[in-house]
DSSP file (Angstrom, degrees, kcal/mol; ACC not computed):
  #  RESIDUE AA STRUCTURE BP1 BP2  ACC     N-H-->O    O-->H-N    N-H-->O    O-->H-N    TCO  KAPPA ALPHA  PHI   PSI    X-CA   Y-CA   Z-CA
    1    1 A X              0   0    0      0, 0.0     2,-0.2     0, 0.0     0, 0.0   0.000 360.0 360.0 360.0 134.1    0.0    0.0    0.0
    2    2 A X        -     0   0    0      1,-0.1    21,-0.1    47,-0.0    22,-0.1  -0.474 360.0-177.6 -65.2 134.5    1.0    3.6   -0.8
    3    3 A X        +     0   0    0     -2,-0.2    -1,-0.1    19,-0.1    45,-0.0   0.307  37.7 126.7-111.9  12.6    1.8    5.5    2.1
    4    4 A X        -     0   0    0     45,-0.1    19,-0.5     1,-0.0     2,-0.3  -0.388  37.6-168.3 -80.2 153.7    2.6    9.0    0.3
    5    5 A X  E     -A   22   0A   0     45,-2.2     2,-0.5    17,-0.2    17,-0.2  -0.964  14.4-160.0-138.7 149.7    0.6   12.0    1.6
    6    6 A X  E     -A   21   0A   0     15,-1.9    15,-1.9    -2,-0.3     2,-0.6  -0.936  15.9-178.1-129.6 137.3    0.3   15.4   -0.1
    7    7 A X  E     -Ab  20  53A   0     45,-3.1    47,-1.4    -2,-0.5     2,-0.5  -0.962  10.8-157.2-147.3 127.9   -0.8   18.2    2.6
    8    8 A X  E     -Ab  19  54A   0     11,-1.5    11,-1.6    -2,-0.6    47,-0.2  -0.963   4.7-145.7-122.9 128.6   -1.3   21.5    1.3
    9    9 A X        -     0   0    0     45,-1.9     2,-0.3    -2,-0.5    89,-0.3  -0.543   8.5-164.7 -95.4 155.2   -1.1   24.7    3.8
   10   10 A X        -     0   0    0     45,-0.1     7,-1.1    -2,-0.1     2,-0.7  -0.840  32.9-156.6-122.9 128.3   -3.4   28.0    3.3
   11   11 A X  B     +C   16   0A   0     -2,-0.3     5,-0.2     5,-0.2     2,-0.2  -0.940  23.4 169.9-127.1 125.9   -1.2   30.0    5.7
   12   12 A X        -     0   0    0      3,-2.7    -2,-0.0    -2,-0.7     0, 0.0  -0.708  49.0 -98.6-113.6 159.8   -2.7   32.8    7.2
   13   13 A X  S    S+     0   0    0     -2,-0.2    22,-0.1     1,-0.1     3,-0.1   0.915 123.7  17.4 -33.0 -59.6   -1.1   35.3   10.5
   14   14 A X  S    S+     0   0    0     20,-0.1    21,-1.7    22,-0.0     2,-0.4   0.851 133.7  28.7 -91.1 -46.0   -3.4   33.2   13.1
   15   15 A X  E     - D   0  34A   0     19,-0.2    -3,-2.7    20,-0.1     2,-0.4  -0.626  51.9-158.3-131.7 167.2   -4.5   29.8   11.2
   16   16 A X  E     -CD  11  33A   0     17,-1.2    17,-2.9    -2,-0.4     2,-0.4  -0.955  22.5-148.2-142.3 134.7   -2.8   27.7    8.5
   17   17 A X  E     - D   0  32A   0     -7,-1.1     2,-0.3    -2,-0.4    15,-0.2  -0.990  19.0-161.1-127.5 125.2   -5.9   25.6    6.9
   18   18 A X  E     - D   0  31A   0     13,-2.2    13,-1.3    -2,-0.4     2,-0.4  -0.734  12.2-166.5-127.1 147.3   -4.4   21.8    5.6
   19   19 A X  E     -AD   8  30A   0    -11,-1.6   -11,-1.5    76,-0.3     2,-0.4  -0.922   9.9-156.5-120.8 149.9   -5.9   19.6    3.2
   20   20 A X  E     +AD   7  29A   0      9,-3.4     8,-1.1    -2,-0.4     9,-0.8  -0.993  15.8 170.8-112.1 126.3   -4.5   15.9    3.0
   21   21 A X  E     -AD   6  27A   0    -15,-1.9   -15,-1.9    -2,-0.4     6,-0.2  -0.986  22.0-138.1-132.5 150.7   -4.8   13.6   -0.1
   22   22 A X  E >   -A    5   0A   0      4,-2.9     3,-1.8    -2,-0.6   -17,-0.2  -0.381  40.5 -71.5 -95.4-174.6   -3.3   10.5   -0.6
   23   23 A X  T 3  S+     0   0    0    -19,-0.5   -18,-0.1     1,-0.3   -20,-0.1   0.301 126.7  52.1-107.4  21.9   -1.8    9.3   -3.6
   24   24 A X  T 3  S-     0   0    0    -22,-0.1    -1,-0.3     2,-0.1    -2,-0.0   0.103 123.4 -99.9-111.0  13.4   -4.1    8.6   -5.8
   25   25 A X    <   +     0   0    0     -3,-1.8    -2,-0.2     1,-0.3     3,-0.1   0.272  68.6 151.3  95.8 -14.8   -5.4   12.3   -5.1
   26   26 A X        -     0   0    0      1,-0.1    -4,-2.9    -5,-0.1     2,-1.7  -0.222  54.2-117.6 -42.6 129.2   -8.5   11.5   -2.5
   27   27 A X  E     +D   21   0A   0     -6,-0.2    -6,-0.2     1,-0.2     3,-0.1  -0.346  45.2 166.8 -64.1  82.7   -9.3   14.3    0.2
   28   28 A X  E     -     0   0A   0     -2,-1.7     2,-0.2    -8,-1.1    -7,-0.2   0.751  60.5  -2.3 -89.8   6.9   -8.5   12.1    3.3
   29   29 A X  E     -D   20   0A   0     -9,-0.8    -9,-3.4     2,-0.0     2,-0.3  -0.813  51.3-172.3-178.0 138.8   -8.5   15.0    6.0
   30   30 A X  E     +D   19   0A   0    -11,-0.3   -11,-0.2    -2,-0.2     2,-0.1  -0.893  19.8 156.6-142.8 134.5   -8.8   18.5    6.2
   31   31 A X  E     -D   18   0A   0    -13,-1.3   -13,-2.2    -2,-0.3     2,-0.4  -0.555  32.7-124.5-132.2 177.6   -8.1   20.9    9.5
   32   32 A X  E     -D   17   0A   0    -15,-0.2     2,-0.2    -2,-0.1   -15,-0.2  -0.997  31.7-173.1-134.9 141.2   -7.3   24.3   10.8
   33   33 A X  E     -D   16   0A   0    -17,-2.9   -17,-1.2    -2,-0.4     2,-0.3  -0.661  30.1 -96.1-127.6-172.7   -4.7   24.6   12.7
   34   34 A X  E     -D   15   0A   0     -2,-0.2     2,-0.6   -19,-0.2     6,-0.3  -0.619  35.9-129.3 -81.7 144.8   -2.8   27.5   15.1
   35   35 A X  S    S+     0   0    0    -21,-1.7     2,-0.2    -2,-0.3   -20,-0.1  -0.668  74.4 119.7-107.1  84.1    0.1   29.1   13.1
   36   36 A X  S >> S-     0   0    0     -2,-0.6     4,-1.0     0, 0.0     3,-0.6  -0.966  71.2-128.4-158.5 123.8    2.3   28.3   16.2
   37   37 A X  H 3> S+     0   0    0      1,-0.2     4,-1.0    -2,-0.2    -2,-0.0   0.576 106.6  60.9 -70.2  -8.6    5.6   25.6   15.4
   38   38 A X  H 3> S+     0   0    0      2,-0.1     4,-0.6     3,-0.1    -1,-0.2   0.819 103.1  41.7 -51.8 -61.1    4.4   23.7   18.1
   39   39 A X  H X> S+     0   0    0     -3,-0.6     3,-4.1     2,-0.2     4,-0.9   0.980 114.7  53.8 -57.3 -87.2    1.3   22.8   16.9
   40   40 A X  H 3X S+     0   0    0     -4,-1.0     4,-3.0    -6,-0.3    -2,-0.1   0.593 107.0  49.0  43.2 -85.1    2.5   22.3   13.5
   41   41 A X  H 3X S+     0   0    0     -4,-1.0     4,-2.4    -5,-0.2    -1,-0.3   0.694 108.5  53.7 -59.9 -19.8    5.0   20.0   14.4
   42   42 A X  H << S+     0   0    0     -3,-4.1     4,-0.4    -4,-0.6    -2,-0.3   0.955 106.6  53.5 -88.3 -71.0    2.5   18.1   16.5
   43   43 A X  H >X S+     0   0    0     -4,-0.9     3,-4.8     1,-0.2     4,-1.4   0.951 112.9  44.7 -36.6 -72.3    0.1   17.8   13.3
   44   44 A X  H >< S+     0   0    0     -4,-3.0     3,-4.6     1,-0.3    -2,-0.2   0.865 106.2  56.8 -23.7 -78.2    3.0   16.2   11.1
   45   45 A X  T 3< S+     0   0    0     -4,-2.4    -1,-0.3     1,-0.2    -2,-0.2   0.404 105.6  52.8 -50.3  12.7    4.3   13.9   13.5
   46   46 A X  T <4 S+     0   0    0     -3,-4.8     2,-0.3    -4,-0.4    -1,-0.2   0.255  88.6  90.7-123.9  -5.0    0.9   12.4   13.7
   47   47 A X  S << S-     0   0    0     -3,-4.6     2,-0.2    -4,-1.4     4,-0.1  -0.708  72.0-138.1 -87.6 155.1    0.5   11.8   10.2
   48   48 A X        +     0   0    0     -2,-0.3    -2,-0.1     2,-0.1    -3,-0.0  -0.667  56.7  17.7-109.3 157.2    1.9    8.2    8.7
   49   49 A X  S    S-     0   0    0     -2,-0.2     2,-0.4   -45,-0.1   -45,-0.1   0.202 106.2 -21.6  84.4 151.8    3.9    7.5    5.5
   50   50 A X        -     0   0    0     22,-0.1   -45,-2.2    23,-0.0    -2,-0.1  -0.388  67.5-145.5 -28.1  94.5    6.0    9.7    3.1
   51   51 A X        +     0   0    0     -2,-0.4    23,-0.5   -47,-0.2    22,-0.2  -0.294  20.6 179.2 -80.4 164.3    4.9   13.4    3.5
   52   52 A X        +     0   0    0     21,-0.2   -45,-3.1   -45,-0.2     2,-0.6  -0.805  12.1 175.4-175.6 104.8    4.9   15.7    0.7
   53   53 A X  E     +be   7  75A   0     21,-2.7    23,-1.3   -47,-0.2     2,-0.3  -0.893  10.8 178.5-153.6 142.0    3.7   19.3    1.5
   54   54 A X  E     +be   8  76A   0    -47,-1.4   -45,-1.9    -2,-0.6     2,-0.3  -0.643   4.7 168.1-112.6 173.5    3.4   22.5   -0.5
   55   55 A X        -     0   0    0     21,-0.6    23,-0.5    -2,-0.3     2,-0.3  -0.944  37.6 -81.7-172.8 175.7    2.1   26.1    0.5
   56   56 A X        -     0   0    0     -2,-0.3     2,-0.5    21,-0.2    23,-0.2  -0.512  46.7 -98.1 -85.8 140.1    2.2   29.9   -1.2
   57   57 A X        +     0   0    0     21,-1.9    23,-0.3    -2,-0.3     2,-0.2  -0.538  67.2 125.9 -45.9 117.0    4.9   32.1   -1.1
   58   58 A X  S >  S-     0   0    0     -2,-0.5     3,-2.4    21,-0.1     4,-0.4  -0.920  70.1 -60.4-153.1-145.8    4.3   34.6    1.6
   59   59 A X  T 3  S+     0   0    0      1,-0.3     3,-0.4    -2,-0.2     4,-0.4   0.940 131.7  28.7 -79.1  -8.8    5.5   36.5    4.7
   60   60 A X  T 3> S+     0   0    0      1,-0.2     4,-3.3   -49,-0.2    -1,-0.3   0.399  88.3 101.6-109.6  29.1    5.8   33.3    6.9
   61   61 A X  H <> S+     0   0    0     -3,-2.4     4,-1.4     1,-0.2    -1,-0.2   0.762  83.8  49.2 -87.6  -2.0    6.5   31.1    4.1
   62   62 A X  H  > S+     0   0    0     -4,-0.4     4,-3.3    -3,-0.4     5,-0.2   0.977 112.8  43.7 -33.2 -73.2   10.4   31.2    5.2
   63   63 A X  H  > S+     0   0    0     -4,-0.4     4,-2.5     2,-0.2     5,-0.2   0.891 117.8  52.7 -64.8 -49.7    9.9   30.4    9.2
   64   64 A X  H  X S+     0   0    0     -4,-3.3     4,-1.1     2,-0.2     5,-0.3   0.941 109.4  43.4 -40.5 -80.2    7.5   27.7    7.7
   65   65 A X  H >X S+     0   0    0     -4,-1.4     4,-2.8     1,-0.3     3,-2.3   0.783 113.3  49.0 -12.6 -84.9    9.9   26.2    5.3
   66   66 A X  H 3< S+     0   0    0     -4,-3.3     4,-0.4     1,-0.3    -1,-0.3   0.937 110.7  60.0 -58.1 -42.7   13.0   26.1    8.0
   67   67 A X  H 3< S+     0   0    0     -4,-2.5    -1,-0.3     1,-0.2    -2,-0.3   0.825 117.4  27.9 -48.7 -26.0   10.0   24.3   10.6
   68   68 A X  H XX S+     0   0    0     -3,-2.3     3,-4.1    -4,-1.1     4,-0.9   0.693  84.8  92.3-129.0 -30.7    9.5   21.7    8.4
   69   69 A X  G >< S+     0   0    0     -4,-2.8     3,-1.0    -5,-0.3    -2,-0.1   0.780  92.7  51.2 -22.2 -65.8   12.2   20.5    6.2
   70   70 A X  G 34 S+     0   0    0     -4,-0.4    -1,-0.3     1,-0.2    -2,-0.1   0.177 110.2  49.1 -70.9  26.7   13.4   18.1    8.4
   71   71 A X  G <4 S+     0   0    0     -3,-4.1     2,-0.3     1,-0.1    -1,-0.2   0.584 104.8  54.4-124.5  -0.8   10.3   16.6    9.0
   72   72 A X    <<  -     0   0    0     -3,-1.0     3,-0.2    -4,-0.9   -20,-0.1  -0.814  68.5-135.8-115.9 148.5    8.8   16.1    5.4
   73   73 A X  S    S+     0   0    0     -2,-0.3     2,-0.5     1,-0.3   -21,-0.2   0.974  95.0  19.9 -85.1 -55.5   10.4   14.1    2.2
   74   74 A X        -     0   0    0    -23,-0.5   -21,-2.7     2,-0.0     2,-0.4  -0.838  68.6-177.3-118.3 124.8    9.5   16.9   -0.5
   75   75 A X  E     -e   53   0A   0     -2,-0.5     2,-0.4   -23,-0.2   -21,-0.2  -0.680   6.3-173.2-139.6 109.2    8.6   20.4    0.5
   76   76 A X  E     -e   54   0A   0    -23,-1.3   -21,-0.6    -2,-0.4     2,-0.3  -0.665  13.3-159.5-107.1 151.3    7.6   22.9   -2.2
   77   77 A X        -     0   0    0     35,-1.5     2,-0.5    -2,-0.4   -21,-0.2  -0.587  19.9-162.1-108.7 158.3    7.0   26.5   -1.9
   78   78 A X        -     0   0    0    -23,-0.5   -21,-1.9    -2,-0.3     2,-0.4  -0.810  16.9-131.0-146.4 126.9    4.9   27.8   -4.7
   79   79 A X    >   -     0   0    0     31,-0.6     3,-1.2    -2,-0.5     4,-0.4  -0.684  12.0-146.1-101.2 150.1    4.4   31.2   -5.9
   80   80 A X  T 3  S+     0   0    0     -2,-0.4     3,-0.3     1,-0.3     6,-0.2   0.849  92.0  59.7 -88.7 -44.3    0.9   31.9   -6.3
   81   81 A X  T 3  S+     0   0    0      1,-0.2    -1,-0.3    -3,-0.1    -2,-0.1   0.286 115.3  35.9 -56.7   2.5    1.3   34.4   -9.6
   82   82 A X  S <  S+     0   0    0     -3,-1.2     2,-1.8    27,-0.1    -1,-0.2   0.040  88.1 115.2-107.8  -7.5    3.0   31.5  -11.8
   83   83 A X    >>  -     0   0    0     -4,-0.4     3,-1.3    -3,-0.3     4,-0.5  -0.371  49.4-168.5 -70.4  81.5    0.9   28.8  -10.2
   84   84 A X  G >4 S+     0   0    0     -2,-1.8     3,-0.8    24,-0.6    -1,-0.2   0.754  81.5  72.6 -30.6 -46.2   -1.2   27.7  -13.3
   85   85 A X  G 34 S+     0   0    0      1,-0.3    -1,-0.3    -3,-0.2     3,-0.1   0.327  97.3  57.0 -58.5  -3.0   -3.6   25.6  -10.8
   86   86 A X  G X4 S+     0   0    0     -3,-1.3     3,-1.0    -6,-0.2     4,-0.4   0.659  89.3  66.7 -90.4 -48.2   -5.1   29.3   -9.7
   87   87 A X  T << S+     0   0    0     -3,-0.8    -2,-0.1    -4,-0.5    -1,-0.1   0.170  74.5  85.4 -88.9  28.9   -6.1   30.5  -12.7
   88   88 A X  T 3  S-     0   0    0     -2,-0.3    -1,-0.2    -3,-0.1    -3,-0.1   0.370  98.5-113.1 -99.1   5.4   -9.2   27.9  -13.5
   89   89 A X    <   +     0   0    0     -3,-1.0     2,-0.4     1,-0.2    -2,-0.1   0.944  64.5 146.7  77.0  24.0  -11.7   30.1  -11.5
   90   90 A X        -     0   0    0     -4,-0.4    -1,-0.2     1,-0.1    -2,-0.1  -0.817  42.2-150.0-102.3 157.8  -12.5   27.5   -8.4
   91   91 A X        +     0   0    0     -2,-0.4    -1,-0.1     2,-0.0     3,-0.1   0.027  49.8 134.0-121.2  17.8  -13.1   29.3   -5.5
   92   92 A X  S    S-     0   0    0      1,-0.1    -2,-0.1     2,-0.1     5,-0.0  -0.431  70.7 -91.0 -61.6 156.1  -11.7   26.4   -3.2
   93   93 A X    >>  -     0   0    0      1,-0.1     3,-1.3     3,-0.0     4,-1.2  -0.183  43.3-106.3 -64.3 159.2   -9.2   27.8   -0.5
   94   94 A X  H 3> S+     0   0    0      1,-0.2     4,-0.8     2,-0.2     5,-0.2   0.661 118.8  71.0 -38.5 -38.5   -5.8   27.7   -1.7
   95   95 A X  H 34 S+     0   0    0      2,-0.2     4,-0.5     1,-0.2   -76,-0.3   0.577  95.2  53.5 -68.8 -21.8   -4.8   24.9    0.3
   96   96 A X  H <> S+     0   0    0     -3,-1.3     4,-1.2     2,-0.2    -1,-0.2   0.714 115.9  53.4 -96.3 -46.7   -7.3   22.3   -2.4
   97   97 A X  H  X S+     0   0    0     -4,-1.2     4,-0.7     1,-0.2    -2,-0.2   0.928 110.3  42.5 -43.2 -67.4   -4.8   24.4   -5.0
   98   98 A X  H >X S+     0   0    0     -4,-0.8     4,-0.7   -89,-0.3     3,-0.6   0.768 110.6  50.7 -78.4 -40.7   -1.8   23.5   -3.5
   99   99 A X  H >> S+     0   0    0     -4,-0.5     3,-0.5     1,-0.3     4,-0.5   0.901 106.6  60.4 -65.5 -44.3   -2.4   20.2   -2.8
  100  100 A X  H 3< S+     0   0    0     -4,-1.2    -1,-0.3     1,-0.2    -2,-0.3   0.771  93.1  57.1 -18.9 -67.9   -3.2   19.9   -6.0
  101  101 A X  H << S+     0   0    0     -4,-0.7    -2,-0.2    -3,-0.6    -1,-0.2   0.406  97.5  66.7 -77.3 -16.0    0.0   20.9   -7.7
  102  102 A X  H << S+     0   0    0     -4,-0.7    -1,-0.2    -3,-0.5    -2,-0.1   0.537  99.7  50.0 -82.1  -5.9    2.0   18.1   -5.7
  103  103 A X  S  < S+     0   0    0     -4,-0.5     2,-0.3     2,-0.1    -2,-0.2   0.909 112.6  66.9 -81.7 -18.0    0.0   15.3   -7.7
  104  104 A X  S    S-     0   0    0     -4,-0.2    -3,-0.0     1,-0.1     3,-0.0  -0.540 100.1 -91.4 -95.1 141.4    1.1   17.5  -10.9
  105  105 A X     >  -     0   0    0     -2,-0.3     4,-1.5     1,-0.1     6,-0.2  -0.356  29.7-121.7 -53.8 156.5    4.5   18.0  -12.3
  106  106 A X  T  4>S+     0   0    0      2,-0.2     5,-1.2     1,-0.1     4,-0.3   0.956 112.6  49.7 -36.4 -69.3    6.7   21.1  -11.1
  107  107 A X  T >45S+     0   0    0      1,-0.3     3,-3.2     2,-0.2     4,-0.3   0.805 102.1  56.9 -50.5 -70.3    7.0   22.2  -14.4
  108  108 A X  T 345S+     0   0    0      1,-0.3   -24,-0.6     2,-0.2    -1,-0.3   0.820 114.3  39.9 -58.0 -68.3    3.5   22.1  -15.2
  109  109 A X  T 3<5S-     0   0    0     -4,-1.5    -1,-0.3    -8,-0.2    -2,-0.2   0.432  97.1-119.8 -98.5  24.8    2.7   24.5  -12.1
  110  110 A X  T < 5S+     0   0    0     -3,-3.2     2,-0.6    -4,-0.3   -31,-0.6   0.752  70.5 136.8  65.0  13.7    5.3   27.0  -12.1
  111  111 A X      < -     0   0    0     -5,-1.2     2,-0.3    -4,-0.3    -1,-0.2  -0.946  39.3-153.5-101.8 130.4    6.2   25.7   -8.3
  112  112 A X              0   0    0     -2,-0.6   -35,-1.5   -35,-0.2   -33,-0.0  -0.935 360.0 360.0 -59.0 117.3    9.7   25.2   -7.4
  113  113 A X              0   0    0     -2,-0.3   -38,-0.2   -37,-0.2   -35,-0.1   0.345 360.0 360.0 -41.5 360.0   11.2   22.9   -4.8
């Protein structure tokens, strides 16, 4: 059985909003969480399997980024103005976007590792 997991952050000042899909792209969880490295770290470690998690460029997408590296196998940043997966006019949070764009090539969605 595939254990890869794709979790895509909406990161906001107060809340980060995560979608999960597995790896045939099914929604298997979605949460809000504190945007507090504690919490955070606490969500991850409670997830099973190969992690894979993207979010948008912004102002905490640094301090994110250094929180998590070592706890994820792939971690992509994405900026949200190349991000092809934006421009189709769904009005799902960002995070349904993001999540998105790991099942998809890099190329394909302007995201960089």
């Amino acid at each position: 059985m595939n254990q890869e997991k794709y979790i895509g952050m909406d990161v906001h000042q107060a809340t980060i909003s995560v979608a999960v899909m597995d790896s045939s792209g099914k929604l298997i969880m979605e949460c809000i969480l504190e945007t507090k490295a504690a919490t955070i770290l606490e969500f991850i470690a409670g997830l099973r399997g190969t992690l894979s998690v993207t979010f948008e460029e912004g102002t905490s997408a640094a301090w994110l980024h250094d929180l998590l590296k070592a706890h994820v196998r792939h971690l992509v940043v994405c900026d949200p103005r190349r991000n092809a997966l934006l421009k189709d006019g769904s009005k799902r949070p960002s995070c349904y976007t993001a999540t998105s764009s790991m099942l998809c090539t890099t190329e394909s969605t302007g995201c960089a590792p």
